[in-house]
C-alpha positions as CSV (number, residue, x, y, z in Angstrom):
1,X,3.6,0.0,17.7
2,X,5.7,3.1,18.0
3,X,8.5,1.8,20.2
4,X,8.7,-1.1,17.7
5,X,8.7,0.7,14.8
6,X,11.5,2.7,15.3
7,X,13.6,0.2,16.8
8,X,13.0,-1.7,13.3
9,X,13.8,1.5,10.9
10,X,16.8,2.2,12.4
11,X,18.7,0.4,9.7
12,X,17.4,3.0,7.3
13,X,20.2,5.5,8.4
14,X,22.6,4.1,5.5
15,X,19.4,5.8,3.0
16,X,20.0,9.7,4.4
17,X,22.8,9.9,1.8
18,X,21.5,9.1,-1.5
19,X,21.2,12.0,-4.3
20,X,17.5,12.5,-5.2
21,X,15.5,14.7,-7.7
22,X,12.1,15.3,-7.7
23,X,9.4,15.6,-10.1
24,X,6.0,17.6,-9.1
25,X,2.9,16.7,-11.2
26,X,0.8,20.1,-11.8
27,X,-1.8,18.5,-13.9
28,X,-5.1,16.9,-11.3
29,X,-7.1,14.2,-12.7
30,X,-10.4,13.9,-11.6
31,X,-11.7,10.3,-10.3
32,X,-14.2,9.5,-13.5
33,X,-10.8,9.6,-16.4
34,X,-10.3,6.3,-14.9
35,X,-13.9,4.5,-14.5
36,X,-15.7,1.9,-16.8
37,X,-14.5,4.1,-19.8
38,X,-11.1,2.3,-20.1
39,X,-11.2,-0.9,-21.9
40,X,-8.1,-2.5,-20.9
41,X,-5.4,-3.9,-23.8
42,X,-2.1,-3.5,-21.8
43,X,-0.6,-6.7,-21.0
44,X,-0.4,-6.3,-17.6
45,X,1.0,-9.0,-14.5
46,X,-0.5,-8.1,-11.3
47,X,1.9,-10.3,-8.5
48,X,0.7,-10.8,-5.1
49,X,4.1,-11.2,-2.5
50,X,3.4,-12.4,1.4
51,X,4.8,-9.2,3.6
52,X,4.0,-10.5,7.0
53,X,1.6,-11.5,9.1
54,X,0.0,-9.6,12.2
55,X,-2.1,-10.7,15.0
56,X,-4.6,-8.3,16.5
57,X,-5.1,-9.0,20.1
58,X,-8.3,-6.4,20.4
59,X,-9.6,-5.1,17.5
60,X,-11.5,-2.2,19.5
61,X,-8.9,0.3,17.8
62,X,-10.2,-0.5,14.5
63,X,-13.7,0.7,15.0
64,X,-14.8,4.1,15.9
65,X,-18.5,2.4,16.8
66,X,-17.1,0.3,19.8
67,X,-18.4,-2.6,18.0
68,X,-15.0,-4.5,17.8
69,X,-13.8,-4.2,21.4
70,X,-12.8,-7.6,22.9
71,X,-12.4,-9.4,19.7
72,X,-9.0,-10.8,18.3
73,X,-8.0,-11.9,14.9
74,X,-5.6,-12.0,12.7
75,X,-4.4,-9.5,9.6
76,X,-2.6,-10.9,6.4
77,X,-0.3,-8.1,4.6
78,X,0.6,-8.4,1.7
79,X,2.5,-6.0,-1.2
80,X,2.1,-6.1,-5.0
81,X,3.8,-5.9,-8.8
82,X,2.4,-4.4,-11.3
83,X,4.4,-5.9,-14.7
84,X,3.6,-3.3,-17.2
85,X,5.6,-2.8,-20.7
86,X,7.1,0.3,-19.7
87,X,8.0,-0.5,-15.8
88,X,7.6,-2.7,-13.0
89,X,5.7,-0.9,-10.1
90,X,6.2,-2.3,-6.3
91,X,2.5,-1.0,-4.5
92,X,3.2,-1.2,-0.5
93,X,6.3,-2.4,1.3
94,X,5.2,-4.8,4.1
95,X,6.7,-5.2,7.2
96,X,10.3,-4.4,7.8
97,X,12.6,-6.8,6.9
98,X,14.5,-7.0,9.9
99,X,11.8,-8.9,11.4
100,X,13.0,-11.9,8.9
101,X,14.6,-14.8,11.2
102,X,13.4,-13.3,14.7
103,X,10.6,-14.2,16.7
104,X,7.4,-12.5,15.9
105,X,7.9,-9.4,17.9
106,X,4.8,-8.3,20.2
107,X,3.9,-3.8,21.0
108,X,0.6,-3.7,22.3
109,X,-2.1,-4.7,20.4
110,X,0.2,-6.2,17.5
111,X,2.5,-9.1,17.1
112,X,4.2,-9.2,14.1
113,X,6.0,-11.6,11.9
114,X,8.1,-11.8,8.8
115,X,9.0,-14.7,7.0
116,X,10.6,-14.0,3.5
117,X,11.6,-10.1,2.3
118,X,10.6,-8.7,-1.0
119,X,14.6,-9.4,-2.4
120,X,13.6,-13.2,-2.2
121,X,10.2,-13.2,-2.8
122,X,11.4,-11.6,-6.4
123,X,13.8,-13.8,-6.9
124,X,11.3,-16.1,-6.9
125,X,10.1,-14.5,-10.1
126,X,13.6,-13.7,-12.0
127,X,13.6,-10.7,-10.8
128,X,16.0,-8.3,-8.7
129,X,14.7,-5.2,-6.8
130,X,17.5,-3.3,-9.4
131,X,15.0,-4.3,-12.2
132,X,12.0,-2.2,-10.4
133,X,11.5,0.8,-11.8
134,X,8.3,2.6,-9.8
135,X,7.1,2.3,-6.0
136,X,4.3,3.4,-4.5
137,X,2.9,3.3,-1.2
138,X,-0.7,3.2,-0.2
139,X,0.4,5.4,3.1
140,X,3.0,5.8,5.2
141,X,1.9,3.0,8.6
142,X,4.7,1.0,9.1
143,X,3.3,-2.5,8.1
144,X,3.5,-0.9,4.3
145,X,6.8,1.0,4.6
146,X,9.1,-1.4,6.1
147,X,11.3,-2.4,3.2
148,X,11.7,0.9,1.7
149,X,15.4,0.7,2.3
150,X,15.7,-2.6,-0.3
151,X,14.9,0.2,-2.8
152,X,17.2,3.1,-3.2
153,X,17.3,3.1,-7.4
154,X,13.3,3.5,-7.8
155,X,11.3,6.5,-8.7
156,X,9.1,7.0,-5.8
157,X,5.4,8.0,-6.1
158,X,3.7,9.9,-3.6
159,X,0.9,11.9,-3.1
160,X,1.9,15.6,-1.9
161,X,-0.3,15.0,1.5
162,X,1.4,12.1,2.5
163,X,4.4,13.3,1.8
164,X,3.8,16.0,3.8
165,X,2.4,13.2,6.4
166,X,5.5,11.5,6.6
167,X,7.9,14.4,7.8
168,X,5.7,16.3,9.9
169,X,7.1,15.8,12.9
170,X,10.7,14.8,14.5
171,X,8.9,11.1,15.5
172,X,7.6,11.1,12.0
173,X,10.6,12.1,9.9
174,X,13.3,8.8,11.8
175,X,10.6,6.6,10.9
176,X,10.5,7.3,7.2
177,X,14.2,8.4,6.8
178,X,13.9,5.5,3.8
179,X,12.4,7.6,1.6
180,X,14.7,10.5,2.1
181,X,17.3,9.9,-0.7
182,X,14.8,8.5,-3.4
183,X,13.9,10.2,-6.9
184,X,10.1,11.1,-6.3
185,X,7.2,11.9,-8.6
186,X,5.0,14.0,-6.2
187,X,1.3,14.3,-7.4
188,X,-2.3,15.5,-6.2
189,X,-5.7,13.6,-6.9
190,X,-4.9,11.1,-9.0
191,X,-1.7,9.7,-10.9
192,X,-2.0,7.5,-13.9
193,X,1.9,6.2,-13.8
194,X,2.3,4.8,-17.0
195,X,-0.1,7.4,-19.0
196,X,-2.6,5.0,-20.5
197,X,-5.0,4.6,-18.1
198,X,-3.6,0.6,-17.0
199,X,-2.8,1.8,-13.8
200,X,-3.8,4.6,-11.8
201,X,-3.2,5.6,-8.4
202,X,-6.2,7.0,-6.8
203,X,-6.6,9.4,-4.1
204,X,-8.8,8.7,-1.0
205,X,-8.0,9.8,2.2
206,X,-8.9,9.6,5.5
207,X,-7.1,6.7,7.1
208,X,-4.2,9.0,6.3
209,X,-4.0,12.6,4.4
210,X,-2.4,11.5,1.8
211,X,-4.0,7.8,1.7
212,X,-4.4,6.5,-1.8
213,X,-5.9,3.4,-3.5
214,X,-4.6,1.4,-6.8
215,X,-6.8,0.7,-9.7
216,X,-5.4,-1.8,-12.4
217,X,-7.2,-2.2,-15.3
218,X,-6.5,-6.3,-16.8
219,X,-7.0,-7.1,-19.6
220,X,-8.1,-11.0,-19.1
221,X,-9.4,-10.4,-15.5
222,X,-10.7,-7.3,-16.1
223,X,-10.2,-4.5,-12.8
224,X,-9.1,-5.2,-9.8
225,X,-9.1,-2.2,-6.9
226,X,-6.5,-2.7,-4.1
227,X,-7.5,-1.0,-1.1
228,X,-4.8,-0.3,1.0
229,X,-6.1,0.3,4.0
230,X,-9.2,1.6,3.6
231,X,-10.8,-1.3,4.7
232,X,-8.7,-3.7,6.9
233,X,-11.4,-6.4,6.9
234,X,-14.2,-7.7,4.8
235,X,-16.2,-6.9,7.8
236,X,-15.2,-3.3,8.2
237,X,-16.4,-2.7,4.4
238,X,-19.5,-4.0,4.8
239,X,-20.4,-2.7,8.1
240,X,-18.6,0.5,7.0
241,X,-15.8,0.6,10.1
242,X,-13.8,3.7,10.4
243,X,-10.3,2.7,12.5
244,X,-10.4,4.9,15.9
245,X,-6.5,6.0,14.7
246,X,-7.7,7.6,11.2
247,X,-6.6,11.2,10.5
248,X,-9.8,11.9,9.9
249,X,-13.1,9.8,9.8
250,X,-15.2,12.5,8.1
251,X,-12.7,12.3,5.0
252,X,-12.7,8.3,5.1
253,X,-16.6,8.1,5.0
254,X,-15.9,10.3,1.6
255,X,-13.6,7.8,0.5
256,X,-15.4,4.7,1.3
257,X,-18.6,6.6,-1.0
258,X,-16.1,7.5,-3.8
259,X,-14.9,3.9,-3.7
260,X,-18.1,2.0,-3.7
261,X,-19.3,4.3,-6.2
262,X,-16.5,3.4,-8.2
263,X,-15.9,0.1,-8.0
264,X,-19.8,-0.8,-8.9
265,X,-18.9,1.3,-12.1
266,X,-16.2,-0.3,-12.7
267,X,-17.6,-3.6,-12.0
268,X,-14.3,-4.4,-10.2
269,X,-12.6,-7.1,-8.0
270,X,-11.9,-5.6,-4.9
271,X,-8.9,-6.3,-2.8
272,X,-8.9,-5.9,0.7
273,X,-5.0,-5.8,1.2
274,X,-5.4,-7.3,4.9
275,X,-8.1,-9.7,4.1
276,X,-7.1,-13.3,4.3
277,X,-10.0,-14.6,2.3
278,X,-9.8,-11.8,-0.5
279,X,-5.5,-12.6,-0.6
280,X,-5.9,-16.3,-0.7
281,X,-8.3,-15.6,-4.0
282,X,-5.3,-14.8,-5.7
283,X,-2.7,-16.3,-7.6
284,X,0.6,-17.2,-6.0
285,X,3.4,-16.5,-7.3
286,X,4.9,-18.0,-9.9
287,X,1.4,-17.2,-10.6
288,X,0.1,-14.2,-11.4
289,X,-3.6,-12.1,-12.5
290,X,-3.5,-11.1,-16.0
């Protein structure tokens, strides 16, 4: 997807000027502040918003085992809002919105498609993407980074890693030039944005340095873990299916333990964010979790 991905971002330019600041969080939070201790009495809205679709030609890329070569399918992707009293937080970005009105466009293994961008899918909801307050991105691949440039007035929320990550190298820096201008909250570990354990960004990496997971604690539907992409498919969880592009497959085995572990303490619905049969579980919007 590289050649695609950069001919999609290039828009982004227009973001290089911005005025930023930039908050660093010195205070780490270890994974167990945020298990089945919290009992959950922030009225939250957890949104789920349509961000593309992708079909998958050969899935052998998304198994180190081998176990996946030959087979096809297809990927949902999908982004999230988090409606909290003291901010709205956008998790994941989708696929860029340049794709909206085109033919799905086809690199490699991938064809991807856009029907609606995040502006309208919030409309659809009274709301504007001036009215957003946080954003947060589970990593940096460009099916959850592609409408970064819709949101030049949020505070960005990133883990140091994958900020790191992201302007690495000169490839890696014109794909994310996005994020350049935006106020950022940088943290390590784990970040609890709103400071009352509702919502708490969790680190687990290994698809990516800095890869993170979202824990929202509801109080009528109780947790709910969104997994980025530390599973892609229902099948990859269970069968425990490291992706052959990882950063590091030793880290995401980690990860997976730490989440498993978690979400049995938690007792939480998990979320596969490319899952078709996990997404379609969900409330559309108008409609929302609670």
């Amino acid at each position: 997807m590289k050649s695609l991905v950069c001919a999609l971002f290039t828009f982004s330019l227009l973001m290089t000027g911005c005025s930023q600041y930039e908050h660093r969080i010195s205070k780490k939070s270890s994974s167990n502040e945020f298990t089945g201790n919290y009992v959950g009495s922030v009225p939250l809205k957890l949104y789920t918003f349509n961000c593309g679709n992708i079909e998958v030609s050969n899935f052998d890329a998304f198994s180190s085992s081998g176990d996946y070569a030959g087979q096809g399918g297809k990927l949902v992707n999908t982004c999230y809002l988090i409606r909290h009293p003291e901010g709205d937080l956008i998790w994941d970005l989708g696929l860029p919105h340049s794709l909206v009105g085109s033919e799905p466009q086809v690199d490699g293994i991938f064809t991807v498609s856009l029907k609606s961008p995040l502006t309208d899918l919030l409309e659809e909801i009274d709301l504007k993407v001036a009215d957003i307050e946080f954003m947060s991105i589970s990593h940096s691949h460009f099916d959850h980074t592609g409408q970064a440039s819709l949101f030049s007035d949020v505070e960005w929320l990133v883990h140091e890693d994958e900020l790191e990550h992201m302007f690495s190298t000169d490839e890696s820096k014109a794909q994310n030039i996005a994020f350049v201008g935006l106020n950022k909250t940088i943290f390590s570990e784990n970040y609890d944005v709103f400071g009352d354990g509702s919502v708490v960004i969790l680190e687990m990496p290994g698809h990516t340095p800095g890869h993170t997971v979202l824990q929202v604690n509801l109080f009528e539907s109780g947790p709910v873990l969104l997994t980025g992409d530390l599973y892609h498919r229902a099948e990859s969880r269970k069968l425990q299916r490291v992706p052959r592009f990882n950063t590091n497959e030793s880290q995401t085995r980690g990860s997976m333990i730490a989440f498993e572990r978690l979400a049995t303490e938690l007792g939480a619905r998990v979320v596969i964010q490319h899952e078709a049969i996990d997404v379609s579980r969900l409330p559309k919007p108008p409609g929302f979790l609670k």
